[in-house]
N, C-alpha and C positions, 0 to 999 in steps of 0.2 A: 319658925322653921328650925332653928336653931334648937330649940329646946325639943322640936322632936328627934334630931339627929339625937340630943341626949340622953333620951327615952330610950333608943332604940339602944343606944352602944352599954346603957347601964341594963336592960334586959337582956342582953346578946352575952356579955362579958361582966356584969355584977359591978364594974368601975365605970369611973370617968376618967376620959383619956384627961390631962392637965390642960394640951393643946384648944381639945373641944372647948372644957370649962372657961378657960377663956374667953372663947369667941362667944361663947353664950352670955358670956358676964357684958362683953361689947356690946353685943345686938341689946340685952337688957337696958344695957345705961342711954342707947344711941334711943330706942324707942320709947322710951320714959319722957326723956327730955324732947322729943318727938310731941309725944300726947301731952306733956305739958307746953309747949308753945301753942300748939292748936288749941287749947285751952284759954291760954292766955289771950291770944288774938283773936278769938271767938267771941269771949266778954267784952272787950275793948270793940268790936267791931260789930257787934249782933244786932244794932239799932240801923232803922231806918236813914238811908240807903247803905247798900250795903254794896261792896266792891264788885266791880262785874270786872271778867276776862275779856278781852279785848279778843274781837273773831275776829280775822283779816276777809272772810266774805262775806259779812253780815255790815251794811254800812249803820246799821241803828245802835249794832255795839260799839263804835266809837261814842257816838253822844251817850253810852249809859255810861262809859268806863270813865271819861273825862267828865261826866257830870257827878259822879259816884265818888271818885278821887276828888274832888274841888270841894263839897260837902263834906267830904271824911278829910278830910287832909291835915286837921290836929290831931285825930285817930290816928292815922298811920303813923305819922311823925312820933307818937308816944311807942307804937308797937315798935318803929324801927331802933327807938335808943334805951326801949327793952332788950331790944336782940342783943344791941351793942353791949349792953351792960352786962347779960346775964347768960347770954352764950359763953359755953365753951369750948367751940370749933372755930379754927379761925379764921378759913374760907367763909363761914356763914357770916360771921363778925365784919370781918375786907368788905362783904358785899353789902351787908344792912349798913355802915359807915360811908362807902360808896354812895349809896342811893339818900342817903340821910343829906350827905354835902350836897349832893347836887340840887334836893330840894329845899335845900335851906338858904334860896335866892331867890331874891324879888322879881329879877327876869322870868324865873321859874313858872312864880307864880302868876306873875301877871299873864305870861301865856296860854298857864292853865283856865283864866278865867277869857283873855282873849277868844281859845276853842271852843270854850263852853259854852257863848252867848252866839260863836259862829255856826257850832252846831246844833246848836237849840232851834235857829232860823231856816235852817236848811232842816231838818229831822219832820218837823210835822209835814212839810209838804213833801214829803220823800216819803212817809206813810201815808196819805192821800195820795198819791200816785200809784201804790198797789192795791190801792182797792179796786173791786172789780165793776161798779158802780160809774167807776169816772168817763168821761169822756176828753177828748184833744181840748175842747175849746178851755172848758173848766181847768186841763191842765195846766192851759197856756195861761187862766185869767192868776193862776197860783202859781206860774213861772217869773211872771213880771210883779205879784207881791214880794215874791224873793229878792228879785235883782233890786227893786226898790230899799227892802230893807237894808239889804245888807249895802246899798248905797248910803243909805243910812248910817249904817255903821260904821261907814268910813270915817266922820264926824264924832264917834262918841267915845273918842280916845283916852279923855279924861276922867268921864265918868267911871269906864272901865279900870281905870288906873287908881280913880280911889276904893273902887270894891277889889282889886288886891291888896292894895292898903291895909283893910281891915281883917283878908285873912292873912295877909303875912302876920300882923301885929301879934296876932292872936296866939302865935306860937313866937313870938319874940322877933322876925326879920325884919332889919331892917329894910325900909321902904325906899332905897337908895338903889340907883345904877352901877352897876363896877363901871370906873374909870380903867380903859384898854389903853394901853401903850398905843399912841399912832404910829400909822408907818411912815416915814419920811421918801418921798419917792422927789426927784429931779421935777422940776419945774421947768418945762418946755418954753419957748417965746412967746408962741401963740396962747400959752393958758395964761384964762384970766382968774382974778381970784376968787369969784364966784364959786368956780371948778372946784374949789379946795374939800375935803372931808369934814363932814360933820366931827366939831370936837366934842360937841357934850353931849353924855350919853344917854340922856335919856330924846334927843331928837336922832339920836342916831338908830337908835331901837325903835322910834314911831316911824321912821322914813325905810328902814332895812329891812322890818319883820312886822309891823304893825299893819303897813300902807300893802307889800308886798304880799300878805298873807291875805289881806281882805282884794284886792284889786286879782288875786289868781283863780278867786271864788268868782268874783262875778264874772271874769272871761270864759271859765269853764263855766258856768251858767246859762250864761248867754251863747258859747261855741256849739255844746253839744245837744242844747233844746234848739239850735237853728229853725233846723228841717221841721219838727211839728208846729213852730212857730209861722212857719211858710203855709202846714196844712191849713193849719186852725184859721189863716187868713186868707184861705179859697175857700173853705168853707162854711165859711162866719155867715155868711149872706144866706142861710138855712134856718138860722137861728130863729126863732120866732121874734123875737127884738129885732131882731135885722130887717124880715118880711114887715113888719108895720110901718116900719120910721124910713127905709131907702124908697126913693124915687123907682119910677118904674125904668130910667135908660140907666139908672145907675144898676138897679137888680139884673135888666138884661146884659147889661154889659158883665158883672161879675156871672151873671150861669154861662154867659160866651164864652167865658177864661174856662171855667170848669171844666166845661165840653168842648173844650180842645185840649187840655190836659187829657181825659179819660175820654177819647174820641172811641175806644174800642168797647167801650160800656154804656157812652149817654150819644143820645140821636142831636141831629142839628134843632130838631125839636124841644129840647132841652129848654132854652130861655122863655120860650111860646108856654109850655106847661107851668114853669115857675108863676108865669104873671098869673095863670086860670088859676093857678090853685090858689094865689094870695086873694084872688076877686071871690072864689067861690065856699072858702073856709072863712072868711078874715072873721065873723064872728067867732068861730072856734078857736082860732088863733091868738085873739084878745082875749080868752079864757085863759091861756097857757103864755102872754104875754111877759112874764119872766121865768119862763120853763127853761126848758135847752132840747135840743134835736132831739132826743128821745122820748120828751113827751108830744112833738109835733109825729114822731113816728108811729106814738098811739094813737094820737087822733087821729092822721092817714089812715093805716093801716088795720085800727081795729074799731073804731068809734064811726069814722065814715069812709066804710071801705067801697061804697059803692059807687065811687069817683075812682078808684083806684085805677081801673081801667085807663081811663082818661090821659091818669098824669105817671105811667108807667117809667120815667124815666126821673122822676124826682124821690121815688121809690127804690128805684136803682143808687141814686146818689145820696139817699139818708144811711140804705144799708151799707154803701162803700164807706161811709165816714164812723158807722156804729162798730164798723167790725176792723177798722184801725186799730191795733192795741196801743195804748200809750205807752206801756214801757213790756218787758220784756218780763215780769214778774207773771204776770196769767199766763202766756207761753208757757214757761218753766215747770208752773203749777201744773199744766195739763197734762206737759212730758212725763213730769215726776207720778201725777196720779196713773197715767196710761202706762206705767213703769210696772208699779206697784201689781197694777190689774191684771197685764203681760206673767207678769209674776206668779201670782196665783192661780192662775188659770194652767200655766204649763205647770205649775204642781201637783201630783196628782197627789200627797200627802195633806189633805185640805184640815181643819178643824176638829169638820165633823167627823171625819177618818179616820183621827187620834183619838176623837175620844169615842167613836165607837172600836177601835183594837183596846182602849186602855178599861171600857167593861167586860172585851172577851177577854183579858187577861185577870181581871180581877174576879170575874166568875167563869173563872176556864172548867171547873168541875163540871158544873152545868152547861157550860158549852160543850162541853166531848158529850155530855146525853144526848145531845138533838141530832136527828136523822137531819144530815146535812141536804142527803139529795132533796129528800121532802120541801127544805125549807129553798133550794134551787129554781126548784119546779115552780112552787110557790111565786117565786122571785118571776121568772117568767110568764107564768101566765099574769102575772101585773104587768108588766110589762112587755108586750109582744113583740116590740119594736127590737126588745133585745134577747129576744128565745134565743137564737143562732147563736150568740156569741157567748151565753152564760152556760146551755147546753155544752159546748164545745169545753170551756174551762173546766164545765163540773167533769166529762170525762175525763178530763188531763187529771 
């Protein structure tokens, strides 16, 4: 930018103002050193993984950014005490020094590898979730591998403490806790000395931020899958595992619950059809004996639909449970394509539109030869449907 202002005021006036020169020598030096940082940190950082941007509505860019930083993290650490060293601005300098100290702690790092193994556990089954393939029950059977692990994880406190160990070493941290100042507070009658604060810090970090951070995962895990956890166990009794192995007052008794939950969708008949259809498929059944309700819906519905009649209301109750969404990801997806579709349709600037104006521009000579009306008429008698209206244009 700069250096066109220069262009212009030495074509305009034959000089350079001193002022301009200046700023041009500024912008020069500022993007120099510009393109050699990008340079610098490019090399240092070009290898497999490479740092990702943290989305605040994408939840899978948290486990790339903090798995990407945890991997790269001598990387960075060399890039940031390049900056320090070899900048020459001293905001950039404050800030790369800032971010240097703060990672140049054990707490740091430990927490980095704390979220990484946190979110390593939650990430796969949070992409299993959006696919469009899943069903409630399968979600539910990969909600409770989660809340198990990561109950797991509560336990693996150590392990995780020596895999910071070895990348603090790696760049020189030491592998120690800062000792905090405690706070001395009044000792009441009633406290006992149990009550008292953790002095040594590194039980004070596993009980404050270790224990705390793992136990707010599993409540939110367990809080907000509640309700599909509720579906998926008035449901389950559909399952084809479920139809072999339940007693039949136990299978009536769960279709009972069902159909009175959804009393405006299944008949009192509801539990009566459940048992026909176990008595009158169960061969077919035991073919698909570790399927899940969607392969019981092909069998029903399209291998032997000639019962279908029959058991109308179990029919009803596999489509209520197929067309549950598990999470709100295929929604979105639909809005967003039906967005796009909305889109194009009220545009009447389509593709094909541009690039049939961008040949009549490009051979406009030969456009002005052709009898327009000709090619109108033309146009019409192809299309009858639209004489009236292209007649009418062509006389306008």
């Amino acid at each position: 930018m700069a250096a066109c202002v220069v262009y212009d005021t030495w074509q305009g006036h034959q000089s350079i103002d001193e002022q301009i020169s200046a700023e041009y020598k500024k912008k020069v030096n500022f993007w120099s050193e510009v393109l050699t940082r990008i340079v610098d940190v490019t090399l240092t950082l070009a290898s497999w993984p490479t740092l990702k941007r943290l989305c605040p509505t994408r939840w899978a860019s948290r486990h790339d950014a903090v798995r990407s930083l945890r991997f790269r993290f001598k990387d960075v650490m060399k890039a940031l005490t390049k900056i320090c060293l070899l900048s020459n601005k001293k905001e950039e300098c404050a800030e790369a020094e800032g971010l240097k100290h703060s990672m140049e702690n054990f707490e740091f790092v430990l927490q980095t590898v704390i979220q990484g193994k946190l979110l390593e556990t939650v990430n796969v089954v949070s992409q299993s979730l959006q696919k469009q393939n899943v069903d409630i029950l399968q979600a539910s059977e990969y909600l409770a591998g989660v809340s198990q692990s990561l109950a797991a994880l509560r336990g693996e406190f150590q392990s995780l403490k020596e895999s910071a160990q070895d990348l603090a070493q790696s760049w020189g941290i030491s592998p120690t806790f800062l000792q905090k100042r405690a706070r001395r507070t009044k000792r009441h009658f009633d406290e006992l000395c149990e009550d008292e604060r953790l002095l040594d810090p590194k039980e004070h970090f596993k009980v404050s931020v270790f224990y705390q951070t793992v136990d707010i995962a599993i409540t939110q895990v367990t809080r907000r899958f509640s309700g599909m956890q509720e579906v998926a166990r008035r449901f389950g009794f559909l399952c084809p595992r479920e139809l072999l192995s339940k007693s039949d007052n136990d299978m009536y008794q769960s279709a009972s619950a069902l159909a009175e939950q959804y009393s405006d969708d299944l008949s009192a008949d509801f539990p009566d059809q459940v048992l026909a259809l176990r008595q009158a498929l169960e061969f077919a059944i035991r073919e698909i004996k570790n399927g899940s309700i969607y392969d019981l819906a092909n069998t029903l519905i399209i291998k032997h639909n000639s019962i279908l009649s029959s058991v109308p209301d179990v029919a009803t109750a596999i489509k209520l449970f197929l067309t549950i969404p598990v999470t709100v990801a295929s929604a979105e997806r639909s809005f967003s394509k039906l967005k796009l579709i909305k889109t194009y349709l009220r545009s009447s600037m389509s593709q094909e539109r541009l690039s049939g104006l961008a040949i009549l521009s490009i051979e406009n000579k030969r456009a002005r030869s052709l009898d327009v009306k000709s090619v109108v008429k033309d146009f019409a008698h192809r299309f009858a449907k639209r004489r009236a209206h292209v007649y009418s244009n062509a006389n306008l």
